[in-house]
C-alpha positions as CSV (number, residue, x, y, z in Angstrom):
1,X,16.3,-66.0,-80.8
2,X,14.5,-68.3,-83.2
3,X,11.2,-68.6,-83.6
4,X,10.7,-71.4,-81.9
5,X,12.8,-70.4,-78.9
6,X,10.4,-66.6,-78.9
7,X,7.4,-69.5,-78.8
8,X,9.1,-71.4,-76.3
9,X,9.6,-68.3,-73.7
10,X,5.9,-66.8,-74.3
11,X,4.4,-70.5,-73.6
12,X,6.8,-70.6,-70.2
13,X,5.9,-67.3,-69.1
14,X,2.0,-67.7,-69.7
15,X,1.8,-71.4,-67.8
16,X,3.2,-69.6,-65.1
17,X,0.7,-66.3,-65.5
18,X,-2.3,-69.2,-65.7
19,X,-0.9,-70.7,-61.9
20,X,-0.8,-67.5,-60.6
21,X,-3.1,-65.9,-61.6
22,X,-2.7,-62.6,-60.0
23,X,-3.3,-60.4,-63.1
24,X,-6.5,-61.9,-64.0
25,X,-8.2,-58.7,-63.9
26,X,-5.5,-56.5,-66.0
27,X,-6.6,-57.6,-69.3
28,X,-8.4,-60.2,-71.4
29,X,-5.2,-62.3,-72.1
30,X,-5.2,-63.9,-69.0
31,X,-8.4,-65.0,-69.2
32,X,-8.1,-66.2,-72.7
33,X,-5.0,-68.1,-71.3
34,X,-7.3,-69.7,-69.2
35,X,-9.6,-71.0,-71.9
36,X,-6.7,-72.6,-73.9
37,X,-5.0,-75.1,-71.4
38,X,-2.4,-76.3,-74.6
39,X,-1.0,-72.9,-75.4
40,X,-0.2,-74.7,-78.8
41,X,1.4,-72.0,-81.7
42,X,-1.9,-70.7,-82.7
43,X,-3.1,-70.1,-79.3
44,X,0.2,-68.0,-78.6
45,X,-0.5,-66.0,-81.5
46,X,-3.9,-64.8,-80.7
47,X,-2.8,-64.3,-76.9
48,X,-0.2,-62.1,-78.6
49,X,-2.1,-59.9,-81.0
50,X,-4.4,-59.5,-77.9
51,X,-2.1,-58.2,-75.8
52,X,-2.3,-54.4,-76.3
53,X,1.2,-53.8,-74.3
54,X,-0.3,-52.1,-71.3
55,X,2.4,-53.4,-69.3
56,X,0.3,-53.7,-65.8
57,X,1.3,-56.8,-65.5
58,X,4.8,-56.2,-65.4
59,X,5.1,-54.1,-62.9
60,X,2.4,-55.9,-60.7
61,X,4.3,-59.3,-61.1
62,X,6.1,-60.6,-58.2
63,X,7.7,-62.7,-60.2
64,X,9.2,-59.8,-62.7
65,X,13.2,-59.7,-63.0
66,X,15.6,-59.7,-61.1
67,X,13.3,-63.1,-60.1
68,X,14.8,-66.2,-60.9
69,X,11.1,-66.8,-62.6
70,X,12.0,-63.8,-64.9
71,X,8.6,-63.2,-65.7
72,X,8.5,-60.5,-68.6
73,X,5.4,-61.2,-70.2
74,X,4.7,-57.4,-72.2
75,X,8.2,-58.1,-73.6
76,X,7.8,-61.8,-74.1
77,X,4.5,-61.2,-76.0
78,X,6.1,-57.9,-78.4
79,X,8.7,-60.5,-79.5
80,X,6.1,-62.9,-80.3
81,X,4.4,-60.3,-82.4
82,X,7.5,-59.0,-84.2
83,X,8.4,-62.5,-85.3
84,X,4.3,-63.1,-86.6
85,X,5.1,-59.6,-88.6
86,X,7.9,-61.5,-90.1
87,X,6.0,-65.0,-90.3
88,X,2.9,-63.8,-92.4
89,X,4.4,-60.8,-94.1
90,X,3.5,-60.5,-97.7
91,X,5.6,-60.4,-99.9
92,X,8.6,-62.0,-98.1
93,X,11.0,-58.9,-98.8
94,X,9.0,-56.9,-96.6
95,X,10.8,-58.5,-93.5
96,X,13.7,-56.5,-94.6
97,X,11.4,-53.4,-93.8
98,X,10.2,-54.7,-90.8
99,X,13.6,-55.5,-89.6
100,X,14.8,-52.1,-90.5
101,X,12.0,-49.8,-90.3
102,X,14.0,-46.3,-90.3
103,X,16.2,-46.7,-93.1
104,X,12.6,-48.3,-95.0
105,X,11.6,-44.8,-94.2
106,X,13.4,-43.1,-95.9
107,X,13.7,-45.1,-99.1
108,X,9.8,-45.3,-99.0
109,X,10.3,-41.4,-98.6
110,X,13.0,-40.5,-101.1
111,X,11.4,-43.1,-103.9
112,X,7.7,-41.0,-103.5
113,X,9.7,-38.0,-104.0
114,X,11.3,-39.0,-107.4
115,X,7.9,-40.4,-108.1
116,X,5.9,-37.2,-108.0
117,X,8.8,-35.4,-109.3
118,X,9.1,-38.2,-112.1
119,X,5.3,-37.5,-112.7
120,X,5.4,-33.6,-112.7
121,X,7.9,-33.7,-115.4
122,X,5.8,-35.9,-118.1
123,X,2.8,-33.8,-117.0
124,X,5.0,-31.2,-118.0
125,X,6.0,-32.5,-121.4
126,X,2.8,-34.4,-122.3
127,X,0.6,-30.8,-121.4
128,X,-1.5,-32.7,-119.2
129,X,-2.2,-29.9,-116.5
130,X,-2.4,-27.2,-119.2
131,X,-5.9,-25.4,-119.2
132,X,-6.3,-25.9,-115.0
133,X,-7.2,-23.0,-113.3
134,X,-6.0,-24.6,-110.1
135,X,-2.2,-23.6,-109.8
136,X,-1.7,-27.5,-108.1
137,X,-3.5,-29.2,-111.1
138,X,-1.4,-27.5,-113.6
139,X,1.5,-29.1,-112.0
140,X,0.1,-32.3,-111.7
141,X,-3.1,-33.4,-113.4
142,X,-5.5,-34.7,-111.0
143,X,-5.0,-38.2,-112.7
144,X,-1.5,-38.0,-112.1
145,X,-2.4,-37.6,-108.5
146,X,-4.9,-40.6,-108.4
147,X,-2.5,-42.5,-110.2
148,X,0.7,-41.9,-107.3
149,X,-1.8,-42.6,-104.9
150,X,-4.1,-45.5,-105.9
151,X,-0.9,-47.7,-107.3
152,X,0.9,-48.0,-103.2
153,X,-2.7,-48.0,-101.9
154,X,-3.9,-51.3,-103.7
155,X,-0.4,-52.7,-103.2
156,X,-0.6,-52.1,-99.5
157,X,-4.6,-53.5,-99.7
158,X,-3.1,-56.4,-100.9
159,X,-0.8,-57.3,-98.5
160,X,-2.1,-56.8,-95.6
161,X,-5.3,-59.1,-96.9
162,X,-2.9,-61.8,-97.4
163,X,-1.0,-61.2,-94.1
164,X,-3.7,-60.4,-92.2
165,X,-5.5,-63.2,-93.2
166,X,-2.4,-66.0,-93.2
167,X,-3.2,-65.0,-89.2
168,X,-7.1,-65.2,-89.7
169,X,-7.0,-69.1,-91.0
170,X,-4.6,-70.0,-88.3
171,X,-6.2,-68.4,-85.2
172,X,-9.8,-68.7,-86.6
173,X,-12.3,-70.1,-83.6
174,X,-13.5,-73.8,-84.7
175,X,-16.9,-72.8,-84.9
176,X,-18.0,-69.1,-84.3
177,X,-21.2,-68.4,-83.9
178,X,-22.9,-65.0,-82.7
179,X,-21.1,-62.4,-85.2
180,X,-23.6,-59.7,-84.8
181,X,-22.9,-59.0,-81.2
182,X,-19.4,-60.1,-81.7
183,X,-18.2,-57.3,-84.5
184,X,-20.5,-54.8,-82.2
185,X,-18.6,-55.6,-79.5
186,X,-14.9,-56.0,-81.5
187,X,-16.0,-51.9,-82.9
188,X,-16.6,-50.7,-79.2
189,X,-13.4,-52.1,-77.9
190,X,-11.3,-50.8,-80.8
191,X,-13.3,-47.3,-80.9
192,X,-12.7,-47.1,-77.1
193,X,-9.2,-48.5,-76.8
194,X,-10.7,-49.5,-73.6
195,X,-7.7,-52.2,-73.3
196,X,-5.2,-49.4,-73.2
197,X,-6.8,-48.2,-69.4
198,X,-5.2,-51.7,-68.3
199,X,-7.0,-52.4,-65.2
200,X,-9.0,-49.7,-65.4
201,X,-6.5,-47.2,-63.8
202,X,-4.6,-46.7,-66.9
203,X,-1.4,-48.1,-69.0
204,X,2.0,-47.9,-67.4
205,X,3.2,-45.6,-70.4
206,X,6.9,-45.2,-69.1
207,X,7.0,-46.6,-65.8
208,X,5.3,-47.9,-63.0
209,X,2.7,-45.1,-62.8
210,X,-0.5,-45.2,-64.3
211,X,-1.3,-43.0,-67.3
212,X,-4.3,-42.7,-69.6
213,X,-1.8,-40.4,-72.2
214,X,-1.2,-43.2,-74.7
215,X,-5.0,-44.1,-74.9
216,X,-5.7,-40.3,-75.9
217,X,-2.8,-40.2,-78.2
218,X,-4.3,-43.1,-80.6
219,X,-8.1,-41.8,-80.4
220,X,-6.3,-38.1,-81.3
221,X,-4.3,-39.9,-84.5
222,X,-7.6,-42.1,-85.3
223,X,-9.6,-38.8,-85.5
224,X,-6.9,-36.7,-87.0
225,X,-6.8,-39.5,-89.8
226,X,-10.4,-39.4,-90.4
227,X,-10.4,-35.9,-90.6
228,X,-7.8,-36.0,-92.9
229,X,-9.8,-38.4,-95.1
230,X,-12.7,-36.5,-94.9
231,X,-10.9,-33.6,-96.4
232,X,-9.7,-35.1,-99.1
233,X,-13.0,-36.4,-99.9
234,X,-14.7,-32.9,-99.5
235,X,-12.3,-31.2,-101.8
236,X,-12.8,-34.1,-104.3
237,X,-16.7,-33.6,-103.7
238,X,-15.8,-29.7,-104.3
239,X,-13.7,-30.2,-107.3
240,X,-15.4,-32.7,-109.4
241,X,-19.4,-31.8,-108.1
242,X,-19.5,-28.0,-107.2
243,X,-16.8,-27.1,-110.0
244,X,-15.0,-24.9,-107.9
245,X,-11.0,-24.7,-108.2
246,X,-8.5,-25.7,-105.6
247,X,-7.1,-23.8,-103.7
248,X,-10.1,-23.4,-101.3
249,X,-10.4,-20.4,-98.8
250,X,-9.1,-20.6,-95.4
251,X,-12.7,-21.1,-93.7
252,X,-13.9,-24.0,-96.7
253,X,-14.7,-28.0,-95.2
254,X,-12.2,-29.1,-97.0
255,X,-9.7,-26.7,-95.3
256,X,-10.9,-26.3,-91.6
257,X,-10.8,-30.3,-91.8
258,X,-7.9,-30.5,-93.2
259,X,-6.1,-28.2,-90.8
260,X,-8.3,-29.9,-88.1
261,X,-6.8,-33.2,-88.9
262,X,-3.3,-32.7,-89.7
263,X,-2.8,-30.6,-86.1
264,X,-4.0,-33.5,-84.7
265,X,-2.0,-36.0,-86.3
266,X,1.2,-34.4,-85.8
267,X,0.5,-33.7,-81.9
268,X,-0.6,-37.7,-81.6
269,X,2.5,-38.1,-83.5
270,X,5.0,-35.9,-81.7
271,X,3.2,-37.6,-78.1
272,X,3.4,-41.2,-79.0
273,X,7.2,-40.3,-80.5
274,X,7.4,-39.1,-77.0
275,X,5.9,-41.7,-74.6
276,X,8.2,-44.4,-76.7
277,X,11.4,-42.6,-76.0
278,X,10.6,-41.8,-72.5
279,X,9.1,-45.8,-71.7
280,X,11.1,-48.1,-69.5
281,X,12.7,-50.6,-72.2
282,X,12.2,-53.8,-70.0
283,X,8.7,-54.7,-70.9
284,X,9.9,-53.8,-74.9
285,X,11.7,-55.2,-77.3
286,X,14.3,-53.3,-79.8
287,X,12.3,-53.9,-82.2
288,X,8.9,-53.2,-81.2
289,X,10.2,-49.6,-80.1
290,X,12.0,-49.0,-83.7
291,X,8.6,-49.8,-85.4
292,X,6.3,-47.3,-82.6
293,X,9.3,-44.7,-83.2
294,X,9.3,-45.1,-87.2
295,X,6.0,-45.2,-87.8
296,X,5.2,-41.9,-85.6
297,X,8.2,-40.4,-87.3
298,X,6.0,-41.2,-90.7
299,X,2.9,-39.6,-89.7
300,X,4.4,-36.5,-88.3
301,X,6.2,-36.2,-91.8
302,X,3.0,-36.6,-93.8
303,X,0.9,-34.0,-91.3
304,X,3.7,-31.4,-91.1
305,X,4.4,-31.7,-95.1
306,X,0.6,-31.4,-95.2
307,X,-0.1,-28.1,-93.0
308,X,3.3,-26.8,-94.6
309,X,1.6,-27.1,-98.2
310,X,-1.3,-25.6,-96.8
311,X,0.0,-22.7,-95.6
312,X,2.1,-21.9,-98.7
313,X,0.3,-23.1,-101.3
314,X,-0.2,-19.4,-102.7
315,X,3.5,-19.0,-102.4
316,X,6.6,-19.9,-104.9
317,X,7.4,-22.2,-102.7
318,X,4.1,-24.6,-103.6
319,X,5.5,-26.9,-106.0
320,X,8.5,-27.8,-103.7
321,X,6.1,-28.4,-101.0
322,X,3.4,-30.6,-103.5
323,X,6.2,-32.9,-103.7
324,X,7.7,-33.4,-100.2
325,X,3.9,-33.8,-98.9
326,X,2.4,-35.6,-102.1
327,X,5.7,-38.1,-101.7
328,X,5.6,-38.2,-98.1
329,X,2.4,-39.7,-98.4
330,X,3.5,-42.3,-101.0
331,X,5.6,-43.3,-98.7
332,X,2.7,-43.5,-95.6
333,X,0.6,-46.2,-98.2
334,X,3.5,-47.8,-99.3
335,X,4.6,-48.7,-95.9
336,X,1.6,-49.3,-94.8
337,X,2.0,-53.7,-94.5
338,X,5.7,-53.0,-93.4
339,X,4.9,-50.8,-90.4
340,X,3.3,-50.4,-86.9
341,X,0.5,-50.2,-88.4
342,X,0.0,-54.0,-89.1
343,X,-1.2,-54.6,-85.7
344,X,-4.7,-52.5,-86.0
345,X,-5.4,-55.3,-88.6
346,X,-4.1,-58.3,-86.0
347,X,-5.7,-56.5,-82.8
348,X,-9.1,-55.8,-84.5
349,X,-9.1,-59.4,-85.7
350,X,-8.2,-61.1,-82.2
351,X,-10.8,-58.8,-80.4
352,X,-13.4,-60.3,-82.5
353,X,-12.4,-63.8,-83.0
354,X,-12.2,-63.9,-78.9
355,X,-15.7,-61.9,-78.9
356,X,-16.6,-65.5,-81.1
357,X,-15.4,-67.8,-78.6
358,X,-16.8,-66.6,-76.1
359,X,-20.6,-66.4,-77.5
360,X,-19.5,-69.9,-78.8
361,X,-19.1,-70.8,-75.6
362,X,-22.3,-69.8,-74.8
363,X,-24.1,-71.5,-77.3
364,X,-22.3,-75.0,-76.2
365,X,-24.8,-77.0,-73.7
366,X,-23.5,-79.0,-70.6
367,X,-22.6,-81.9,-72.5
368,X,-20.5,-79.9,-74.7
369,X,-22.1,-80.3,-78.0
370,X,-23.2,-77.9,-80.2
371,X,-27.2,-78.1,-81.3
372,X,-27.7,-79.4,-84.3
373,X,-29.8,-76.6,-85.3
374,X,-27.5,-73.9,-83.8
375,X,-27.7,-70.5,-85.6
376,X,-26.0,-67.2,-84.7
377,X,-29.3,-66.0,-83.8
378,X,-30.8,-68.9,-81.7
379,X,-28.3,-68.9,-79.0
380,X,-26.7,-67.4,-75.7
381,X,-27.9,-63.9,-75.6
382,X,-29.5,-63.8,-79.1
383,X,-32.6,-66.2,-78.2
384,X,-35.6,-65.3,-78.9
């Protein structure tokens, strides 16, 4: 389908959602629909990214398939979003990734190998580990290690800036007023996933029964990433304040975190992998599943590389295993703008700018003006 025709479907589907109305209680898309009578491009867009796939909807829709109606709106919405991955993409190669997520994989994958291998040999020749006591140090310097990681990480920064804001400009409210209580309420809803209970009772995961299981999943990888993150800056904070030499004993922070996050990662990993293979494939599209399966497939790499390295790291086998984890998570930050993971960015953004609208809304008297003298502060909930 063309874009236009994906635009065309969504718009059909939600004009008949906003007559209905039956599902006005599943989600905060249908009340957004609501609110924006036109459904013009931008507002299918935002209506997209704020759709968090729960799939209630579906399966409560008298209206679903075999219907002459054909009312699909999950699926209708994940094909919108696919083809806004493509639209605002940066740079315009990465649709190729997007397209064809597993084979991007392992490309990413085999090109952070040969990096770190590529870097452990000129370390080699160049002396540039020689004097470490740490045994990982003397195979590659910690510079060398900034270096493989800092060049995809501000590569990735910047594009996902530039696509994430292409979608910023277009979707922006007119005039949004109210931002402290809006970005407190965007970082509750994305701390809490509470979108991904549906209507309260839970996502339809794989079919029509309710489930809480892909909720827990992402708060277990959100944690297990922050753990992971915290490690690394502990061991940093170890290495370069404290003076002491990597490795670190089993019951140091930087270890107990370490092992804390990456157990967690690879279980969220290994479940979402899961849920995705076991889900009904109406309310999905090909290529929303490829990207959910990829992407786990990614993170279970970098956490089972990770836990692998920790647990030979005083064996012969520790250089092999510094480069299939130290390249495995290349490959994580390189594909960072090209994966599932776009859509934290596009969700977090179309939590807030509909948190905007609606203390906008507030701030708009009856004759549906704005006060001159209208300030985040002196309006709606914030008077006084």
């Amino acid at each position: 389908m063309s874009a236009a025709e994906i635009r065309a479907e969504a718009r059909r589907i939600l004009q008949i959602c906003r007559i209905c109305n039956y599902c006005n209680g599943f989600c905060p898309v249908f009340a957004a629909a609501e609110r924006r009578p036109q459904l013009v491009d931008a507002d299918l867009d935002h209506l997209a990214h704020l759709c968090h796939a729960c799939r209630n909807c579906f399966y409560a829709c008298q209206y679903a398939p075999p219907h002459v109606f054909a009312v699909n709106l999950p699926r209708a919405l994940a094909g919108l979003r696919h083809q806004l991955y493509l639209e605002y993409v940066w740079p315009v190669a990465g649709r190729w990734l997007l397209n064809h997520p597993f084979t991007g994989l392992l490309l990413a994958i085999a090109c952070g190998w040969l990096l770190v291998l590529g870097l452990i040999q000129i370390n080699a020749a160049f002396g540039l580990g020689e004097g470490s006591l740490s045994p990982f140090y003397r195979r590659l310097s910690w510079g060398s290690m900034v270096f493989a990681g800092a060049l995809p990480m501000l590569g990735s920064g910047m594009a996902l800036a530039i696509a994430w804001g292409r979608y910023w400009r277009l979707t922006r409210p007119p005039r949004p007023r109210g931002w402290r209580q809006a970005l407190l309420q965007t970082f509750h809803a994305v701390l809490s996933l509470r979108h991904l209970s549906g209507g309260g009772v839970g996502c339809n995961d794989r079919d029509a029964a309710f489930s809480q299981s892909r909720r827990q999943l992402h708060q277990l990888l959100f944690a297990g990433l922050a753990l992971a993150a915290a490690s690394t800056l502990s061991a940093s904070w170890c290495h370069h304040v404290l003076g002491l030499v990597a490795p670190y004993p089993v019951l140091s922070i930087p270890v107990i975190l370490g092992v804390a996050g990456g157990i967690m990662m690879l279980i969220a990993a290994w479940g979402l992998g899961w849920v995705t293979l076991k889900a009904d494939p109406q309310p999905r599209t090909p290529h929303s599943s490829r990207l959910d399966l990829a992407f786990s497939a990614l993170i279970l790499i970098v956490s089972a590389s990770g836990l692998a390295l920790l647990g030979g790291r005083t064996t012969d086998l520790m250089p092999v295993l510094l480069v299939i984890h130290l390249g495995s998570v290349v490959a994580f930050f390189t594909l960072l703008p090209y994966s599932k993971f776009l859509h934290a960015g596009y969700r977090a953004m179309a939590l807030l700018q509909e948190s905007l609208s609606l203390e906008d809304r507030q701030c708009v008297p009856s004759n549906g003006r704005p006060p001159r003298s209208a300030h985040p502060t002196d309006c709606g909930p914030h008077q006084g």
